[in-house]
GUDRENDO-494930 format. One record per residue: residue in one letter; x, y, z of N, C-alpha, C, O in turn. Coordinates in steps of 0.02 Angstrom, whole numbers, plus 32768, in hexadecimal, padded with zeros to 4 digits. Atoms other than C-alpha are relative to their C-alpha. Layout:
<sites>
AXYZXYZXYZXYZ
...
</sites>
This chain:
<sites>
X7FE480238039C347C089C14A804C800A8000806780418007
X7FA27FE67FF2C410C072C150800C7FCD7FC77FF57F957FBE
X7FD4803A8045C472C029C0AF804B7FEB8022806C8018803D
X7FC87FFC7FFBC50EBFD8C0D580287FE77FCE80117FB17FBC
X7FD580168051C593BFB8C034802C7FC7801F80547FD5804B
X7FD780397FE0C5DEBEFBC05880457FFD7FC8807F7FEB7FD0
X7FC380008035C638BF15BFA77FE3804C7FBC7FAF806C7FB2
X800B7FC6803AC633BF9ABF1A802180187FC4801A804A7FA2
X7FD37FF6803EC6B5BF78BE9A7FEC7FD97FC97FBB7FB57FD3
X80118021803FC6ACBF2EBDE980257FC17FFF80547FBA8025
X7FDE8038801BC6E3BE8EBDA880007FD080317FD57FA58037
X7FC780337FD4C763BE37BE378003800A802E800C80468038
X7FEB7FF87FBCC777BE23BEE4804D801E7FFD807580037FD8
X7FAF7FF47FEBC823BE77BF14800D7FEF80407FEC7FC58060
X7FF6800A7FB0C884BE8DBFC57FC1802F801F7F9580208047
X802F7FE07FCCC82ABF26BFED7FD980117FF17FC48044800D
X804E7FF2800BC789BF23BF907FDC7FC47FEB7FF67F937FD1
X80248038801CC6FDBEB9BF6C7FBC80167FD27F9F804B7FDC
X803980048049C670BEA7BECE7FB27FFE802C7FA47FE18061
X803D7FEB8001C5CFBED0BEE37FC97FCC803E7FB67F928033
X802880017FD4C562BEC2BF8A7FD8801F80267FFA80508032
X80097FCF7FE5C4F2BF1CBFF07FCA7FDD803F7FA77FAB8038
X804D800E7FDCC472BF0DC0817FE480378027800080618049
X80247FC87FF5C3E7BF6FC0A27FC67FF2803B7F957FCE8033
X802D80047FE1C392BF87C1427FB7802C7FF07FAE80647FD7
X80487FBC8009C2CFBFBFC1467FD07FE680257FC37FAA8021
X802E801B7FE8C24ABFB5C1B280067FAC80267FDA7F818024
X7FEB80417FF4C29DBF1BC2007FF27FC47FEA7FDF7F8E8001
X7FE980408034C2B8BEBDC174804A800A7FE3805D80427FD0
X7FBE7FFA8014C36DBE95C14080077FCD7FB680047F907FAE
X7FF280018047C38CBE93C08280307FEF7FE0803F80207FBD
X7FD08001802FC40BBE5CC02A800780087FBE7FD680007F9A
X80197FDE805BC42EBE94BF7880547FE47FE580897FFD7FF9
X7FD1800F8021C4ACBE38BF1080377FDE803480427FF0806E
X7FC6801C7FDEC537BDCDBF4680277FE17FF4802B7FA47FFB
X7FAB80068013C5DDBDD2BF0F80297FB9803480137FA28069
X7FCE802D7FE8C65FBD52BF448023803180458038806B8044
X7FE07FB27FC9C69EBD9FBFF97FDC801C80277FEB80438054
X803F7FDE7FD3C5F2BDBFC0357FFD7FF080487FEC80188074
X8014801E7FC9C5EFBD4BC0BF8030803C802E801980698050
X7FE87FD67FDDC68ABDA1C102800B802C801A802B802D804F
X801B7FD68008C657BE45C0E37FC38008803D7FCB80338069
X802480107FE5C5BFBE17C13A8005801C804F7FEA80448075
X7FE4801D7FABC61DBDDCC1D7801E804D801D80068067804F
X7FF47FC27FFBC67DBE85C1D27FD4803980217FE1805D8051
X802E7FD07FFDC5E2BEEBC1C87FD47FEF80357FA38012803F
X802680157FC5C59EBE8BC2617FB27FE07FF17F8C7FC6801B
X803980018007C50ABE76C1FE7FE37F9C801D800A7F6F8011
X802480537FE8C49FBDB5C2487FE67FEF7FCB7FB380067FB2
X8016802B8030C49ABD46C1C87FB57FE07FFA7F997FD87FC4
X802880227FEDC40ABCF2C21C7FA780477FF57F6C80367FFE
X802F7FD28004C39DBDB2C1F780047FFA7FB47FD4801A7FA0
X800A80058044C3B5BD91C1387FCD7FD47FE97FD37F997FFA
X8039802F800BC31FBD44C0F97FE580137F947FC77FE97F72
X800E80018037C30ABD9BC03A804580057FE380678022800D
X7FCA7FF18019C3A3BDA3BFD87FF280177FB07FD17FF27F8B
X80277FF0804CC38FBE16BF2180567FF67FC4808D80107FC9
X7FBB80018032C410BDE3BE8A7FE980297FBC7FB280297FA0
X80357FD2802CC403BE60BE0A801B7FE87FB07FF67FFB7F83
X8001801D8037C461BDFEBD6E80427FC0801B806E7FC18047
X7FD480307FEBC4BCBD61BD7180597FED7FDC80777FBD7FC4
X7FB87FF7801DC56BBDA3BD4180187FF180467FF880068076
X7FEA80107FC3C5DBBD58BDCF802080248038802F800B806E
X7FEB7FBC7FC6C61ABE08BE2D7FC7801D801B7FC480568033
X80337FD57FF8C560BE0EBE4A7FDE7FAB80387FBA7FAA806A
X8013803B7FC9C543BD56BE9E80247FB67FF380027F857FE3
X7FE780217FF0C5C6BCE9BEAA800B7FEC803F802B7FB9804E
X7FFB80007FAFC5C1BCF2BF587FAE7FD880277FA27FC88061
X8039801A7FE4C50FBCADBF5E80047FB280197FF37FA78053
X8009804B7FF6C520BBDFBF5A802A7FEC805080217FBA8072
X7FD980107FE0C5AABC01BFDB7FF680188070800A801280A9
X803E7FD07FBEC51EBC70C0487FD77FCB802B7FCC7FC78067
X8033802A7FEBC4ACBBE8C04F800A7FD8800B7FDE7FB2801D
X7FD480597FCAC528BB54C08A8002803080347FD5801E805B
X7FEF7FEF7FC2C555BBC7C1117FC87FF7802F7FC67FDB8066
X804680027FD6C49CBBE3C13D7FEE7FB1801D7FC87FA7804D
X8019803E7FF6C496BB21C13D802F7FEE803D80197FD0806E
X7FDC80147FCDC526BB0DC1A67FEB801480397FDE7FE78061
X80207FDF7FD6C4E8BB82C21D7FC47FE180157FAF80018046
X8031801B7FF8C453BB16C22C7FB1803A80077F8480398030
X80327FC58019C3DABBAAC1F07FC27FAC7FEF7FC87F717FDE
X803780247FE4C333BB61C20C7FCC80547FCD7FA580437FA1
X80457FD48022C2BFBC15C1BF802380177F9E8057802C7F84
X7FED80058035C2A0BC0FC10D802380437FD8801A807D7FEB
X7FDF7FC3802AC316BC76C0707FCF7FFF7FD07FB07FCE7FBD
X801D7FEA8037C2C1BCCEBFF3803C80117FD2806F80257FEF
X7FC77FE5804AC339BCF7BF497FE080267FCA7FBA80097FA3
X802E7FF0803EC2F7BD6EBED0804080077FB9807380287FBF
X7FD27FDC802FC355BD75BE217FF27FD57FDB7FCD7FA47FE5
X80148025803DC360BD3CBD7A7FF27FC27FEB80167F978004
X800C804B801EC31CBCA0BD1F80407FE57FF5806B80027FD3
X7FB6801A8008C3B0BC22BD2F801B7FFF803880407FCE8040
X7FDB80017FC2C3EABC4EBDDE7FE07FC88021800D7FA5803A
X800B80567FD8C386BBA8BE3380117FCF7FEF80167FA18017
X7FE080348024C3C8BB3BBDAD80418015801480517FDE802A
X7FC980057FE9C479BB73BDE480077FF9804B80367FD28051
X800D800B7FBCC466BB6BBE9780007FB28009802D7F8D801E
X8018803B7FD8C40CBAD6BEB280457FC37FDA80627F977FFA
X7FC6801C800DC496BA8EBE2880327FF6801780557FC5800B
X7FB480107FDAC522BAA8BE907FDE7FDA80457FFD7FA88059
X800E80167FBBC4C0BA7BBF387FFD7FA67FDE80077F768002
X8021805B8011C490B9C2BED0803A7FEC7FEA80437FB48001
X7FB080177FE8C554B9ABBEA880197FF6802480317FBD802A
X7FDD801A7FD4C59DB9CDBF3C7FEA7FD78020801B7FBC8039
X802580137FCFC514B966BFAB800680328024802D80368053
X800A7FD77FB7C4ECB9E8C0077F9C80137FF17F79800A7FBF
X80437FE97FF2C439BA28C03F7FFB801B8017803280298031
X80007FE47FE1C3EFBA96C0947FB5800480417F7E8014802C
X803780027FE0C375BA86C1417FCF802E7FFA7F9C80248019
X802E7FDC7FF5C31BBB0CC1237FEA80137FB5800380057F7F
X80237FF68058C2A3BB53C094801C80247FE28020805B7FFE
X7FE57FD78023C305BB9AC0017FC0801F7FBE7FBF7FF47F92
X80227FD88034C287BC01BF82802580367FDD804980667FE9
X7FE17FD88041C2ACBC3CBEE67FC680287FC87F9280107FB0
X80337FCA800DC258BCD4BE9A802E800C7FC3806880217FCE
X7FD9800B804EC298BCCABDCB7FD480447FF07F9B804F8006
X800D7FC88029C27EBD6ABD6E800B7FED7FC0802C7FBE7FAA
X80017FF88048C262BD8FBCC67FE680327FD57FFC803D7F9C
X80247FBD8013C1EFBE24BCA78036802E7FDA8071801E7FDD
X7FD77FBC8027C23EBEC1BC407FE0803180077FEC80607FE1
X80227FD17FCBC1CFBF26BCA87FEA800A803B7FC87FDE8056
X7FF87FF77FBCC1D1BF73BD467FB67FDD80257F7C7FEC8019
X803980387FDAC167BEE4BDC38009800A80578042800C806F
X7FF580117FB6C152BEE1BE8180137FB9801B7FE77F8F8010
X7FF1803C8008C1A7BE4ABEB37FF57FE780557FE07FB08068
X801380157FB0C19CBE53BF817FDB803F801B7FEC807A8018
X801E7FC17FEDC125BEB7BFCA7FE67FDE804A7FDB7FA2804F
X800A80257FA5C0F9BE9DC0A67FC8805780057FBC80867FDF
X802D7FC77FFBC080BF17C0FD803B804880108024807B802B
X7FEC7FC67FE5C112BF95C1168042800A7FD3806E80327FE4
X7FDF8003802BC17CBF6CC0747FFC7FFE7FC17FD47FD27FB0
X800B801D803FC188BF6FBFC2804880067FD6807380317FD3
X7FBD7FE18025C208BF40BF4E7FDD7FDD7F967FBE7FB47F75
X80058001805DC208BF57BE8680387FFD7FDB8069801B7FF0
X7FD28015803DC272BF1EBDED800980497FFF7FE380728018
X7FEF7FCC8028C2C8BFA7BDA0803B7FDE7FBD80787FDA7FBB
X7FD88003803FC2F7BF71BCEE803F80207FD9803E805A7FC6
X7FD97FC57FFBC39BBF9BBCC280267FDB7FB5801A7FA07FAB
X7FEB801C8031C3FEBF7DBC1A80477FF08009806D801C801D
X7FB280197FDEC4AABF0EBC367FFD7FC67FB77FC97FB97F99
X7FE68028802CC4F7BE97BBB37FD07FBF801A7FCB7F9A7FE9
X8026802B8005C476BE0DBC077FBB801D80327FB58053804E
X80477FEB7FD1C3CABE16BC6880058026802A8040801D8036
X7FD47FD87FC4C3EBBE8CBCF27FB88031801F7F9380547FFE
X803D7FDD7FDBC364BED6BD7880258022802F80477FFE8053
X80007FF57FB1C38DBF50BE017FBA7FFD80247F887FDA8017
X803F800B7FC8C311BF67BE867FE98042803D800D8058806A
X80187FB87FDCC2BFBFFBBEDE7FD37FEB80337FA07FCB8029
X8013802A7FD9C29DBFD8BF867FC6805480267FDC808D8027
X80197FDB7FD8C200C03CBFEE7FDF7FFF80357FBD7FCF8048
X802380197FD4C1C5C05DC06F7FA0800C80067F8880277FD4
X80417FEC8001C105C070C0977FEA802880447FD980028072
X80147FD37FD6C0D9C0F0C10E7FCA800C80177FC480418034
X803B7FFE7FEFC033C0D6C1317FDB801880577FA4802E8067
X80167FF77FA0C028C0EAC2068003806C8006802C80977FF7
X800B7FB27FEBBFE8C1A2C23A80348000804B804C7FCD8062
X7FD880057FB4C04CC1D1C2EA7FF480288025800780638021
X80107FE67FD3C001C1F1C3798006803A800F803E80528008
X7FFF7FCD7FDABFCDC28BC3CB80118000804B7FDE8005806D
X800D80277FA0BFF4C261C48C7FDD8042801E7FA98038803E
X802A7FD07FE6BFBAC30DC4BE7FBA7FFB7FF47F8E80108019
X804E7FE58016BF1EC307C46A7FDB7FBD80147FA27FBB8029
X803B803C7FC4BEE7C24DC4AF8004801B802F7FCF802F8048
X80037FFE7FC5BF19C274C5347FCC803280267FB48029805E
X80307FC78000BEA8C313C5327FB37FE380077F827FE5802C
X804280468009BE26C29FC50D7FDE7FC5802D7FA87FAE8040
X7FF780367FC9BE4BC226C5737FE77FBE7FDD7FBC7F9D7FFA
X801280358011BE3BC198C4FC80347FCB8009806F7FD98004
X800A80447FECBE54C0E9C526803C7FF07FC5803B80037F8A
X7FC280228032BF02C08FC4DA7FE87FD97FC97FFD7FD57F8F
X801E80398033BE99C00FC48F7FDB80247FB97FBF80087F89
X801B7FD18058BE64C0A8C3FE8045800F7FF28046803B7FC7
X7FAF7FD88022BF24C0D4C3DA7FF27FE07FBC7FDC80007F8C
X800B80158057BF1AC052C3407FF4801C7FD9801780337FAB
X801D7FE88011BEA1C08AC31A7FF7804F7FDF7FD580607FAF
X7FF67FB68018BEC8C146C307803A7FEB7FE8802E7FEA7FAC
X7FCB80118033BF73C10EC2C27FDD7FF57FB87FE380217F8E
X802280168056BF16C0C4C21C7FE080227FF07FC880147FB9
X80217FDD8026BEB1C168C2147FC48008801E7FA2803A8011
X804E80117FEFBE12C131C26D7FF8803C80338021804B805F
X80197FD37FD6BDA6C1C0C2B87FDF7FE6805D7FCF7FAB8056
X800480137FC0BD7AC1A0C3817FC58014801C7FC680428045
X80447FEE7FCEBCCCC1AEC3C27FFC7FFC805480027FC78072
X8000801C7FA4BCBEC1D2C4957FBF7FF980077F9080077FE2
X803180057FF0BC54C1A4C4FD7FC980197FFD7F9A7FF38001
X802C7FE28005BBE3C229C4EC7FEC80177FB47FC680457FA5
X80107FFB8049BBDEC21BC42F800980357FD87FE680497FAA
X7FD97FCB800EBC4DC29DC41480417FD57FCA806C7FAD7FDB
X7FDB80178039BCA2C277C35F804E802B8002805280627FE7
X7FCC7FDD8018BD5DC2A8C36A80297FF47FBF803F7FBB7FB6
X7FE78016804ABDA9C2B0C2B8804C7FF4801F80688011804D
X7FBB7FFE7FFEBE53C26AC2AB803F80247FFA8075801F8018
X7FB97FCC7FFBBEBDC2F4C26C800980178042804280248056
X7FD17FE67FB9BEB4C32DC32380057FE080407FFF7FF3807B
X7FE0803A7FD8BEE8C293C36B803B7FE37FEB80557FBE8014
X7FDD80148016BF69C26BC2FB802A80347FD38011806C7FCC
X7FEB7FCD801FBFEEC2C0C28B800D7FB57FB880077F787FB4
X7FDF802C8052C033C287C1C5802E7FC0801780537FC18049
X7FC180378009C099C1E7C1B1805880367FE3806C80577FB3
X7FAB7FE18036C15AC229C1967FF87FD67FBB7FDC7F9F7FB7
X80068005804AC16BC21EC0D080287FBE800480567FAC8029
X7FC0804D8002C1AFC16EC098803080067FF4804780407FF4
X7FBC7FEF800BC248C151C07280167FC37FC57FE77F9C7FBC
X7FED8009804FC292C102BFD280537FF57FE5807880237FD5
X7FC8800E8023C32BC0AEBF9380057FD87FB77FE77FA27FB4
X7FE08011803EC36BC086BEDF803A7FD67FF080717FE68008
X7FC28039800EC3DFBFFBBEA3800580037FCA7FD87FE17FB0
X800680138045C40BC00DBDF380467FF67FF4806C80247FE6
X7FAA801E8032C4BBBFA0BDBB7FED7FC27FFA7FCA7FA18020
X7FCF7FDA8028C4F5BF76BD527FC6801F7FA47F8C800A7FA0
X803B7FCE801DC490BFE2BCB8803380307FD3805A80577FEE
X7FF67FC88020C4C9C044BC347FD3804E80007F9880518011
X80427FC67FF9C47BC0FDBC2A7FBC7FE87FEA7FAD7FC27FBB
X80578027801CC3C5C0D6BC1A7FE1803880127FEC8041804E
X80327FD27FE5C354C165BC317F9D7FCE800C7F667FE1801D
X8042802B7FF8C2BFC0E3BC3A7FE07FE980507FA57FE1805E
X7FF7800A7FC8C2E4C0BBBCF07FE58042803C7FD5803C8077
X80197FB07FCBC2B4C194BD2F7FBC7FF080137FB07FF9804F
X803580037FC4C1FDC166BD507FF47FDE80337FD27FEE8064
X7FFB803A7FC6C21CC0C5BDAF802480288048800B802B8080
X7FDB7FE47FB3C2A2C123BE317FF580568004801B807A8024
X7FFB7FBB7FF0C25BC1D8BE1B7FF08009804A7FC77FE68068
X7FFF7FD87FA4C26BC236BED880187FD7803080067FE0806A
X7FE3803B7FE2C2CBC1A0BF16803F802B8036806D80508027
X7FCE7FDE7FD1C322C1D1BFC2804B7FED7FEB807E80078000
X7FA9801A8011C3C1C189BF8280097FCB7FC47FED7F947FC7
X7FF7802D803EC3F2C134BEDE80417FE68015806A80038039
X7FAB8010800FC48FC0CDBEC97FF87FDF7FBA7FE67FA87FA5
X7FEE80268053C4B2C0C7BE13805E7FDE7FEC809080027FE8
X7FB7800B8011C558C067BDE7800F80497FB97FEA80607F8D
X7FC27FF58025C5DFC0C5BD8C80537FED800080847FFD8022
X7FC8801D7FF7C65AC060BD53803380227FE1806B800E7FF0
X7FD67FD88021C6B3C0DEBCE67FEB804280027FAF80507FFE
X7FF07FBA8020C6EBC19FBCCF7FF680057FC280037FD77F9B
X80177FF1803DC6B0C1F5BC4180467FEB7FCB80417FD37F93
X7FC87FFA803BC76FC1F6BBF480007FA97FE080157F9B7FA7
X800F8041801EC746C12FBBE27FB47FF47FF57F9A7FC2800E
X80558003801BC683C149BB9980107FC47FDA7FED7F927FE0
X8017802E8031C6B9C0E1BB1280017FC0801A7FF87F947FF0
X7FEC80467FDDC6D7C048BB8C7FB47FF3801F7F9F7FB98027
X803B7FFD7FD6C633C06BBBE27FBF7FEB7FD17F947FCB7FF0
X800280148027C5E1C051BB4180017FC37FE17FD37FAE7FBF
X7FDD803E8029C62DBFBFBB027FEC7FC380327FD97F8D801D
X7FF6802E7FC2C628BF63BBB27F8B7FFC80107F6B7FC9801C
X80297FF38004C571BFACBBB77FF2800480677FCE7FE4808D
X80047FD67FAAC587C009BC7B8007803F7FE88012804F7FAD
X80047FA78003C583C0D0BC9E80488019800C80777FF5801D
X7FEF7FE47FCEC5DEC148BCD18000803980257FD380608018
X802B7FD37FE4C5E5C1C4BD4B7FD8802E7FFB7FAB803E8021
X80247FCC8017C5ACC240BCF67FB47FEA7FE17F80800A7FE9
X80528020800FC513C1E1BCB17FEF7FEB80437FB57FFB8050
X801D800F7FBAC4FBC1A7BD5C7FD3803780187F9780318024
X801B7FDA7FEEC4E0C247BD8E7FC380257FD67F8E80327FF3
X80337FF48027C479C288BCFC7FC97FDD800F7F967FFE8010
X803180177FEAC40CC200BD307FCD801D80417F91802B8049
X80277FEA7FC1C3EAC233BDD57FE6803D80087FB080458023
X800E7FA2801DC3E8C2FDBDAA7FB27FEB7FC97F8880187FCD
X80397FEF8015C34EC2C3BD337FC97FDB80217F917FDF8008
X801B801E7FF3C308C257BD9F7FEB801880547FCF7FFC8083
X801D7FDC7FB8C2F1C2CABE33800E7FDA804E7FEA7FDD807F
X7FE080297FC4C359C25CBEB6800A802A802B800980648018
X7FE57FCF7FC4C388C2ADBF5980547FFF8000807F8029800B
X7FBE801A7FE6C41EC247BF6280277FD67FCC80087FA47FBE
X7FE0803E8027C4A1C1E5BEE7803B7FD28030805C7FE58060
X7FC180257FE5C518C160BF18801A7FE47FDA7FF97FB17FCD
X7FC58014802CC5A7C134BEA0800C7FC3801B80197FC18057
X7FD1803A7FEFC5E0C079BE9E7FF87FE47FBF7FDD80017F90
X7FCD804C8029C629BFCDBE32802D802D7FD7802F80247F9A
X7FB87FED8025C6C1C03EBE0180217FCD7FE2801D7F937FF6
X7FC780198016C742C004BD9780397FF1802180528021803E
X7FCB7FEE7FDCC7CEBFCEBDE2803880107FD8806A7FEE7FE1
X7FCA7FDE8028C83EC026BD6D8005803B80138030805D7FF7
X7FDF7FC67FF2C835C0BEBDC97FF38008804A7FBE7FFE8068
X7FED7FF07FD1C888C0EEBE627FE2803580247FFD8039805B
X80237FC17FDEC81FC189BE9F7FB380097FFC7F9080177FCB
X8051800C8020C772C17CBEBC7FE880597FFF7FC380797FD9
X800D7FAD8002C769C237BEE47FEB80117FB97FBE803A7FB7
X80147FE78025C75FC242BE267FD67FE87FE87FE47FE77FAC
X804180158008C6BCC1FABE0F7FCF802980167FA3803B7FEF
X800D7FCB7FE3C680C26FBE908004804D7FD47FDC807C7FD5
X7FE27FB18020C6CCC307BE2B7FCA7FF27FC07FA280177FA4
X80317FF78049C672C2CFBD9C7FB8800F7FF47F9B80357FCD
X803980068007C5D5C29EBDCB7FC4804780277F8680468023
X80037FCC7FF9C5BFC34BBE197FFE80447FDF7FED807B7FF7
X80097FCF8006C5CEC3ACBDA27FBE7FFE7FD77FA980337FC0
X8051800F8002C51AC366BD6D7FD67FF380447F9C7FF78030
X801580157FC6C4DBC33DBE12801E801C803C8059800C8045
X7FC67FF17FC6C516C392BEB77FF97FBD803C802F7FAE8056
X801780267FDAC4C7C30ABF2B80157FC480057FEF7F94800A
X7FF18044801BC54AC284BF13803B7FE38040806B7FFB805D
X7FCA802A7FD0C598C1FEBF8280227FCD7FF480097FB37FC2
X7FCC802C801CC618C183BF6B80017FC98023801B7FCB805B
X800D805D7FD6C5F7C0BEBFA4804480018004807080237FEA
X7FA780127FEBC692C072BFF07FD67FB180317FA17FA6804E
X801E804D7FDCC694BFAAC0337FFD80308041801F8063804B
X800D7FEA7FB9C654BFD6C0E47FDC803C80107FC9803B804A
X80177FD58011C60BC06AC0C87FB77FF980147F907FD47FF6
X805B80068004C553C08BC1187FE9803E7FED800680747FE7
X80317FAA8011C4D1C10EC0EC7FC87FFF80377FB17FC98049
X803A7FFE7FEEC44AC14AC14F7FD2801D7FDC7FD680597FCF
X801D7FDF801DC3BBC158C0F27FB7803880197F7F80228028
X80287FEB7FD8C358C1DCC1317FC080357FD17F92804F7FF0
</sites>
C-alpha cells in the first residue's frame, strides 16, 4: 500500500502548493481521493498513469476538494480512454459534471458512473475480492465523508518446504492458499497449518478532511495503519477552527491517540503559516507517531 500527497493545503492553489489530493495504491488498484484544481499536473509529476485510475473518491463538494475533477475527465476523453470511471461522492456531484460536459459539447467515449452519497452512517461503498472501502462520516459546514480504505487479507502463504516434503502437486497450492486441507494418495489427511503459514495482518488507511473534532469517527478508523486527519489550524487559532468547522493539530492528534492509530499524517494546512514543523510540535505532544503530508510526498504503508 503506498499513499502519494498530489496536494495538501487549504483553500487556494499557490506557486508552491496545491489543495487537496491524494492517490492511493493497494493491491493493484489505483485510487484517487479528492481532486483539487492542479491534480492533473500533480499527477504528471508523480508519474502516476492516468489510464490506472479507474475509482476516483470526493469527500465534500467544497472546490479545494474537486475542482479539478470536470477538467480530469476531458483529459481522460482526450486521451481517448476507452475503460470505464467510477466517481464516488456526494449527491449533486453528477448533476455538476454532466452540466458542464452538456455546455461545453463535450462527451465522453467511455463509461462515466456516478456513485451519489448520502447516508450519515458509516456504508461500504466499493468492495472487490481483495478490497474494501467505507464512508467515514465527518462533520464540515456541508455533507462531508472521508473514506477508510482496506485491505482483505484472506490468502494463507505457502509452505514450500513442507509441499515440497510432501511432494504435492502445484495444482493443490490454491488450494492450500484458501486454507484447504490436502489428502495424498495414500489417504493420508495433511492439515493445513503445516502446509501453510498466517496471512500478513491487513493493512488499513484513513481519510478524514475536512471534519471538525468528532470523536464519533474512533470506531470506524480504530487500529488504522495510518490516518491522515486534516489540520488546518494551531491551537493558538482554535477559535477559527471552530467557526470554519476544521481541527487542529492538536485534536488531530487526540483523535488518533484515542483511536489507537499506528500512524498520523497532518494535512489541508492553512496557508497562513509559514512552518509546518509547528503542527508537528503540536500534534506530538498528544501523539508521538506523527507525520507531515507535503505536495509530493509518498508514504509507505506498511
Amino acid at each position: 500500500m503506498k499513499l502519494t500527497i498530489l496536494g495538501c493545503y487549504a483553500a487556494t492553489p499557490r506557486t508552491l502548493s496545491n489543495p487537496t489530493s491524494q492517490v492511493l495504491e493497494i493491491k493493484n488498484k489505483v485510487f484517487l481521493i479528492d481532486c483539487a484544481e492542479g491534480t492533473q499536473v500533480q499527477l504528471r509529476k508523480s508519474k502516476v498513469k492516468f489510464s490506472k485510475i479507474s475509482h476516483i473518491f470526493i469527500s465534500h463538494l467544497h472546490g479545494d476538494h474537486f475542482y479539478g475533477l470536470i477538467g480530469l475527465i476531458s483529459t481522460f476523453m482526450l486521451l481517448n480512454r476507452e475503460n470505464d470511471l467510477h466517481v464516488y461522492g456526494p449527491k449533486g456531484i453528477k448533476e455538476i459534471i454532466l452540466l458542464q460536459l452538456k455546455f461545453s459539447g463535450s462527451y465522453t467515449g467511455y463509461n462515466l458512473y456516478f456513485h451519489e452519497l448520502e447516508a450519515t452512517q458509516s456504508e461500504i461503498i466499493y468492495e472487490d475480492e481483495k478490497v474494501r472501502v467505507k464512508t467515514i462520516p465527518l462533520k464540515h459546514r456541508i455533507y462531508t465523508n472521508g473514506f477508510l480504505f482496506e485491505e482483505k487479507n484472506t490468502e494463507r502463504k505457502l509452505n514450500i518446504e513442507a509441499v515440497e516434503n510432501f511432494n504435492i502437486d502445484k495444482v493443490y497450492f490454491n488450494k492450500i492458499k484458501s486454507g484447504g486441507d490436502i489428502t495424498l494418495d495414500n489417504g493420508t489427511i495433511i492439515p493445513n497449518a503445516q502446509l501453510s503459514f498466517n496471512p500478513e495482518p491487513a493493512k488499513s488507511y484513513a481519510y478524514c478532511s475536512d471534519t471538525m473534532y468528532n470523536e464519533n469517527i474512533i470506531p470506524i478508523i480504530e487500529n488504522a495503519n495510518y490516518l491522515y486527519h486534516e489540520s488546518t489550524f494551531l491551537e493558538s487559532e482554535a477559535h477559527l477552527s471552530e467557526r470554519t468547522m476544521h481541527s487542529t493539530a492538536k485534536q488531530a492528534a487526540t483523535i488518533a491517540l484515542k483511536a489507537n492509530v499506528q500512524n498520523l499524517i497532518l494535512g489541508h494546512y492553512s496557508t497562513r503559516y509559514g512552518n509546518l514543523q509547528l503542527f508537528k510540535e503540536e500534534a506530538q505532544t498528544i501523539f508521538s507517531n506523527v507525520l507531515l503530508a507535503d505536495d509530493g510526498k509518498e508514504f509507505e504503508i506498511e
